[in-house]
C-alpha positions in Angstrom: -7.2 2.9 30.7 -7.5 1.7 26.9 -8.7 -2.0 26.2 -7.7 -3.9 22.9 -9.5 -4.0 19.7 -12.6 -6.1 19.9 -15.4 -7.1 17.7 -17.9 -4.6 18.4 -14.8 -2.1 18.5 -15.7 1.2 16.8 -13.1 0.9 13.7 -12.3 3.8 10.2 -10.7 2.8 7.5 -9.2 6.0 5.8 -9.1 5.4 2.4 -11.5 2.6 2.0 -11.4 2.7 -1.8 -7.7 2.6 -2.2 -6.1 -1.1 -2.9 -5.1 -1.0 0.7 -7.5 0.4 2.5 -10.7 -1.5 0.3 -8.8 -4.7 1.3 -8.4 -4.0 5.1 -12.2 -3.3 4.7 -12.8 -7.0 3.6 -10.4 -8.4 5.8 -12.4 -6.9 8.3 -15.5 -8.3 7.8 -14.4 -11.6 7.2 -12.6 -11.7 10.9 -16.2 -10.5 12.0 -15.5 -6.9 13.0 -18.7 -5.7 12.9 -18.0 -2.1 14.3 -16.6 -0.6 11.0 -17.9 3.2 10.7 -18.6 5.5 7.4 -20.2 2.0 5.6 -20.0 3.2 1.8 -19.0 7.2 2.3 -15.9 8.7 3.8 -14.9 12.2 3.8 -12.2 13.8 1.3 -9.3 13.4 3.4 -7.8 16.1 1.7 -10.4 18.7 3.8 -9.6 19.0 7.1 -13.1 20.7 8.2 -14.7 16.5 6.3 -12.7 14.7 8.1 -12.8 16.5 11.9 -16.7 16.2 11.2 -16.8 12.9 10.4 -14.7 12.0 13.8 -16.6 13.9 15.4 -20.5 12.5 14.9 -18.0 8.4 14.7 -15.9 8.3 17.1 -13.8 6.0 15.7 -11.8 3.6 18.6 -9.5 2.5 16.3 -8.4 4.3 12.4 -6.2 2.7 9.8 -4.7 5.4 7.8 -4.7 4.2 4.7 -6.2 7.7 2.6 -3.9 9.5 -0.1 -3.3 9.0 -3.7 -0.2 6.2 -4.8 1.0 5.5 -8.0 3.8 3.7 -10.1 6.4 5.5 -12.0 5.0 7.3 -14.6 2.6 8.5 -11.8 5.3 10.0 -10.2 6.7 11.1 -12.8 3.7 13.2 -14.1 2.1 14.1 -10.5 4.7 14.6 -8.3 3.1 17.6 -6.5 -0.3 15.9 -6.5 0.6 13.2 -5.1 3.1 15.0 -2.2 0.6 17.6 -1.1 -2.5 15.6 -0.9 -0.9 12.8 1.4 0.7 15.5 3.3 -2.6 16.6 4.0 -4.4 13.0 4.2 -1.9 12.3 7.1 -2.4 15.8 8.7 -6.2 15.4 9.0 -6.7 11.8 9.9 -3.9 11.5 12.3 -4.8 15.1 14.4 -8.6 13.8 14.5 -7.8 10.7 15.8 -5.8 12.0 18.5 -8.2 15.3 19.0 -11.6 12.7 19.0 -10.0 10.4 21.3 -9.1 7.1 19.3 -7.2 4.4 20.8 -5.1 3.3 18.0 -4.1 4.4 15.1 -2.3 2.4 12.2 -0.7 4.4 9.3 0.1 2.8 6.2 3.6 3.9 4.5 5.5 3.0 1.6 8.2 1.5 0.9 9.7 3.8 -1.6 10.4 5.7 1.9 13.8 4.0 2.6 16.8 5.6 0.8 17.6 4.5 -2.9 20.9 2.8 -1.5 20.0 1.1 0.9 21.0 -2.0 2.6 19.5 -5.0 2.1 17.2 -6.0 3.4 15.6 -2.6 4.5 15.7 -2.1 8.3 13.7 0.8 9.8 17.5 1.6 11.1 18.1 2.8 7.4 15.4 5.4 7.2 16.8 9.1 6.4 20.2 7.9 5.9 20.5 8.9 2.4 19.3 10.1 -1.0 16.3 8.9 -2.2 14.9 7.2 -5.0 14.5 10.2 -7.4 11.8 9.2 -9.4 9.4 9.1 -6.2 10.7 11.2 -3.6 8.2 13.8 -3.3 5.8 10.9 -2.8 8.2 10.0 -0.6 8.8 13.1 2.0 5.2 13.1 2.5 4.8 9.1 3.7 8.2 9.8 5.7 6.2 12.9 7.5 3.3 10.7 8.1 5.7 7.8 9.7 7.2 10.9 12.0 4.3 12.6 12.6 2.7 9.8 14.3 6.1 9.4 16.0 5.9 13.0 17.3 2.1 12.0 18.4 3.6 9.1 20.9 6.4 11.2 22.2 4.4 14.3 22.8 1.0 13.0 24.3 1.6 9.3 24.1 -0.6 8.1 21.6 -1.2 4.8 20.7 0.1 5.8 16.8 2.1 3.1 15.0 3.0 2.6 11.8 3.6 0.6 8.7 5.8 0.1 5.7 4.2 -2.3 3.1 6.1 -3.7 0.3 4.8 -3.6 -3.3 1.4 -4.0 -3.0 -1.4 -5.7 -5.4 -4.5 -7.2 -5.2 -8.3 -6.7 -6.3 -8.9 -3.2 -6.4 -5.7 -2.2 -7.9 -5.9 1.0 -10.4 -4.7 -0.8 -13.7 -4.8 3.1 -15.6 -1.3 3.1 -17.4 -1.2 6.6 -16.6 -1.4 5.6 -12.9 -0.6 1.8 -12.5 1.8 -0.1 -10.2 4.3 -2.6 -11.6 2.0 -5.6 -11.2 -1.2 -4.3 -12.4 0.5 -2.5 -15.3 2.3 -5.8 -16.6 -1.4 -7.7 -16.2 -3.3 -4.9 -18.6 -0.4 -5.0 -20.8 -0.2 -8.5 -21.5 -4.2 -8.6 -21.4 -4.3 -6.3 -24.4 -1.8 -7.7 -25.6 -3.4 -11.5 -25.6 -6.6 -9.9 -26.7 -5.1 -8.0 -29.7 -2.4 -10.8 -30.6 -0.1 -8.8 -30.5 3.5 -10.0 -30.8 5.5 -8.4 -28.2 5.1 -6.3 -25.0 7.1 -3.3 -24.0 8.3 -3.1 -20.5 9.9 -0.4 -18.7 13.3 -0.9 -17.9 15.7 -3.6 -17.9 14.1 -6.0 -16.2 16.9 -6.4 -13.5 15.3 -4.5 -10.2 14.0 -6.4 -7.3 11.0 -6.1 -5.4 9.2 -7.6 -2.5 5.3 -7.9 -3.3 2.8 -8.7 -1.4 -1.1 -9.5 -1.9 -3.4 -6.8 -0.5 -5.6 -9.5 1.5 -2.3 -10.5 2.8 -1.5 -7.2 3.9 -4.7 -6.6 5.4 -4.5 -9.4 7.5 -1.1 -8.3 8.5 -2.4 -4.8 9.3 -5.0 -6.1 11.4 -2.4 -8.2 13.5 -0.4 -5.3 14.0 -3.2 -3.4 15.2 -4.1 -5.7 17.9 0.0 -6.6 18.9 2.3 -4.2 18.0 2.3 -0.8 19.8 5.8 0.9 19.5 7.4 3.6 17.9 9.9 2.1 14.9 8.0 1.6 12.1 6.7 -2.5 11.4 8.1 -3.6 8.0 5.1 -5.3 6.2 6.3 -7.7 4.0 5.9 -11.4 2.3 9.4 -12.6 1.5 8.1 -13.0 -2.0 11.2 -11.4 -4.2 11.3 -10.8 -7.9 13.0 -9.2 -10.5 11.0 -7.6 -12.6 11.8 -9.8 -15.8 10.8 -13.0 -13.4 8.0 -11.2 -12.3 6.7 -10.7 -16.2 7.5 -14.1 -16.9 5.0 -15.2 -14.3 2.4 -12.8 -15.4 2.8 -13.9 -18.6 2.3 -17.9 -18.0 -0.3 -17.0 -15.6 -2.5 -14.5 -18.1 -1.6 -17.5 -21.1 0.5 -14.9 -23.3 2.4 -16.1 -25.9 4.4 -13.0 -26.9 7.8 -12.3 -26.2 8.6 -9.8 -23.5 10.7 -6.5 -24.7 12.5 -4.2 -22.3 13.1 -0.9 -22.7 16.5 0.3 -20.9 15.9 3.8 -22.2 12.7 4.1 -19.4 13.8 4.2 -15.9 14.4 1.6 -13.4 13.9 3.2 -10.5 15.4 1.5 -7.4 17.7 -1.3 -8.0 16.5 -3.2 -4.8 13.3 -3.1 -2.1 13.7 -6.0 0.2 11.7 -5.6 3.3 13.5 -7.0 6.6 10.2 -7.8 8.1 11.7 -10.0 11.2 9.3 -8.3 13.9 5.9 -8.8 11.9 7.4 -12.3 11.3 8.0 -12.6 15.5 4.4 -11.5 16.1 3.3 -14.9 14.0 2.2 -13.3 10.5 3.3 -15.1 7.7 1.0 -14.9 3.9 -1.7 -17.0 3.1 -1.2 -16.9 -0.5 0.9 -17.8 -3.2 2.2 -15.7 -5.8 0.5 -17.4 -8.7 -2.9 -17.9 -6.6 -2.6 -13.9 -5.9 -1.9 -12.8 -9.0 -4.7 -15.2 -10.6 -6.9 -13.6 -8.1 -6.1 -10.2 -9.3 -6.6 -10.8 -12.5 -10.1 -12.3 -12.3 -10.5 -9.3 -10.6 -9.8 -7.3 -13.6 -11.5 -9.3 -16.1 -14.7 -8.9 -14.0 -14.5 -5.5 -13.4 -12.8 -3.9 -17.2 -16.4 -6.2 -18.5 -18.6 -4.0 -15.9 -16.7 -0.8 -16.7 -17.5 -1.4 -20.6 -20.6 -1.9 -20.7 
C-alpha cells in the first residue's frame, strides 16, 4: 500500500533551523528532493493546535523529526526543565500528526546522551534503560528516550512506518556557538577564536580532558538520515555514527591547529565531565552502506568558516 520515498515525495523537516534538521534541509536539496513542505516557516512545535494545522493544509508523506531545543552541559545544567518539557512536547505533536494526517514515514532524531552513563562500549540499542543515566543531562534525556518509545508504541499499536535515530555528537554549520548553550565542538571553536583574536595566553576548558566522544559532521548525518529513511524500517533504534573518536584534550588539540591558536590549553577538573565514554556501535547503518564523506579536519574547517561568516553578519 505505501511506495518509497521519491523525488517529488511530499517531505517536513521538523526543526529545520536546528543544526540537524537545517542540515537534512540542505542535504535534501542537493540529492534533488524537490517535494520539501513549510519552505522558510514551520510551526512552534511546542503547540500542538500549529503543528496539527500545518499537517493538515501539507500533508507531509514523509517527516524527519528533528524539532526540540539541545544543548551542551551548561545548557543542561541551567535549563533542565526547558529543555525536558519542550521536547516532550515536540515529539508528542509531530509524531501524533504524522500518524493522524496519514504520513508514510517518519524519522525521529535522538541523542545519544539516551544510553545509560555506564554503559558498554560501544553503545548497542541492547543497552538502552539498563541503568542510571548521565546526571548532568538526563532530563534531556527522559524526554528523547519517550520520543524513541513513542514511536515504538506507534509501530506496535497501528503499524506505522516510525523509526528512529540516535546520532552521535553532532556539529556542523549552523551550530549554536552561545557559551550559555554550546556543544563541546562549537564551544572549544568560539573559545579559541576569542581567544586568537584577543591574544590571549590560555584557554579554559571544562573538565579533564579525558572523556570520549564519537562526533560526527551534520552534512554527514544528514546524508545518513536520508539513507535510513529510504532502507531501514524497523523498530530498534539505528545508531548514527562516524567512527570518528576523541578525547576531548585530542579533540582541543585539533581545534586548536585547525583555528592557528597558539595558546596553551588549561583544563579545569573542578567542572564536570559528564560521561566518561559515548561510542556509537553503528554496525547496522554501516551494513546499509553509509559510511562519512568527510574528514575531521575538513569538517571542522567547514564549521568554522561557517562561524567566521556568520559572527561578521551577526555584528554588523
Amino acid at each position: 500500500m505505501t511506495r518509497s520515498l521519491n523525488k517529488q515525495s511530499r517531505i517536513y523537516v521538523a526543526g529545520q533551523n536546528t543544526l540537524i534538521g537545517s542540515a537534512i534541509h540542505r542535504q535534501l536539496k542537493l540529492q534533488g528532493f524537490g517535494g520539501i513542505v513549510g519552505g522558510g516557516w514551520e510551526p512552534n512545535p511546542a503547540v500542538a493546535s500549529e503543528v496539527g494545522d500545518f499537517f493538515s493544509d501539507t500533508r507531509p508523506e514523509y517527516v524527519f523529526a528533528a524539532a526540540g531545543p539541545s544543548g551542551g552541559i551548561g545548557a543542561n545544567e541551567r535549563f533542565p526543565a526547558d529543555l525536558m518539557y519542550e521536547n516532550l512536547l515536540s515529539a508528542c505533536h509531530v509524531i501524533e500528526s504524522a500518524f493522524r494526517y496519514g504520513s508514510r514515514k517518519l524519522l525521529y532524531l535522538a541523542s545519544s546522551c539516551t544510553y545509560p552513563r555506564h554503559c558498554s562500549q560501544p553503545m548497542s540499542v541492547s543497552s538502552l534503560l539498563s541503568g542510571p543515566l548521565e546526571s548532568t543531562s538526563q532530563y534531556y534525556a527522559l524526554s528523547k528516550l519517550a520520543g524513541i518509545y513513542l514511536c515504538d508504541a506507534f509501530r506496535k499499536q497501528h503499524g506505522a512506518s516510525f523509526i528512529s535515530g540516535i546520532p552521535a555528537e553532532v556539529f556542523g554549520p549552523g551550530d549554536d556557538f552561545d557559551p550559555q548553550r554550546s556543544h563541546v565542538v562549537a564551544a572549544l571553536i568560539a573559545k579559541m577564536h576569542d581567544a586568537k583574536e584577543s591574544s590571549a595566553p590560555e584557554v579554559e576548558i571544562w573538565g579533564t580532558g579525558t572523556p570520549r566522544r564519537e562526533f560526527v559532521f551534520a552534512d554527514d548525518l544528514a546524508d545518513a538520515c536520508i539513507l535510513s529513511m529510504l532502507n531501514y524500517d524497523d523498530s530498534p533504534p539505528l545508531n548514527l555514527g562516524s567512527g570518528v573518536a576523541l578525547s576531548i584534550r585530542e579533540l582541543a588539540e585539533v581545534i586548536r591547529e585547525v583555528l592557528g591558536y597558539g595558546g596553551a590549553l588549561r583544563f579545569n577538573a573542578a567542572r564536570p565531565d559528564g560521561t566518561p565514554v559515548k561510542l556509537l556501535d553503528s554496525t547496522k547503518l554501516r551494513e546499509l552502506g553509509w559510511s562519512a564523506g568527510t574528514t575531521l579536519r575538513e569538517s571542522l574547517s567547514i564549521t568554522y568558516q561557517w562561524f567566521l561568516e556568520n559572527r561578521t553578519i551577526s555584528s554588523q
